[in-house]
C-alpha positions in Angstrom: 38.7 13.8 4.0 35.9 16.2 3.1 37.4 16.6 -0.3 36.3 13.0 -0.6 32.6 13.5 -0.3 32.8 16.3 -3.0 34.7 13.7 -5.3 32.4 10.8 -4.8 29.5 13.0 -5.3 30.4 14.7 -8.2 31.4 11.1 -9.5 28.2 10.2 -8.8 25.9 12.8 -9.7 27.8 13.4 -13.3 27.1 9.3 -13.7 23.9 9.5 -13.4 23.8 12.5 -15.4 25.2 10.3 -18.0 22.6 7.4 -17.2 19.7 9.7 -18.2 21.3 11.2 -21.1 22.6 8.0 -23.2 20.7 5.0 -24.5 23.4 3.5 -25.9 24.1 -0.4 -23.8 27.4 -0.2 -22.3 27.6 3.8 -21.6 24.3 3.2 -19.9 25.5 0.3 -17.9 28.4 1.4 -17.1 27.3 5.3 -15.5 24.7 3.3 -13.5 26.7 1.1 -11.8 29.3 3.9 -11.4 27.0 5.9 -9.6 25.8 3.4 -7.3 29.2 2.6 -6.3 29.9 6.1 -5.7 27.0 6.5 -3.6 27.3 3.5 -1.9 31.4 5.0 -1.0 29.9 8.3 -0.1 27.6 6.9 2.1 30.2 4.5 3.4 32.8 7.4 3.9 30.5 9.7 5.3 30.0 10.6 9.4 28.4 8.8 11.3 25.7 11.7 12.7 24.9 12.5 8.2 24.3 8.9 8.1 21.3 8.5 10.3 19.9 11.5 8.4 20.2 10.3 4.9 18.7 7.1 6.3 15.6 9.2 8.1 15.3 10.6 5.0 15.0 7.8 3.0 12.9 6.1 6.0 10.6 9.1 5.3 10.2 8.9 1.6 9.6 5.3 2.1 6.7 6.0 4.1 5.4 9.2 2.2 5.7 7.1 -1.4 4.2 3.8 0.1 0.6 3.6 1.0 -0.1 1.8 4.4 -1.7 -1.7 4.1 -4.9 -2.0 2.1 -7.5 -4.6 3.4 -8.9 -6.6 0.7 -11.7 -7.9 3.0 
């Protein structure tokens, strides 16, 4: 099963490779959604206990990226 993760990663990461690379329409369409969906199976696929950190890590950069609440008033 670990050879999975590898897979879906390197599926992944080589997609979105091509994503930055390519400005063509359908190339870049295509290695976007690729990598999504391999991400998306990763994450899917992954244990349980990895889970919960790439979501606290995400939870993180949400709150290190977004600013609190800003008063208007």
């Amino acid at each position: 099963m670990p050879s999975v993760y590898l897979m879906l990663l390197t599926f992944a990461l080589g997609s979105i490779w091509i994503y930055t690379q390519t400005s063509n329409d359908i190339p870049f369409v295509l290695a976007g959604v690729i990598g999504l969906i391999c991400l998306v199976w990763g994450f899917a696929f992954a244990h349980w206990s990895l889970q919960i950190l790439i979501v606290l890590g995400l939870w993180r950069l949400y709150k290190v990226y977004m600013p609190e609440e800003v008063n208007l008033g």
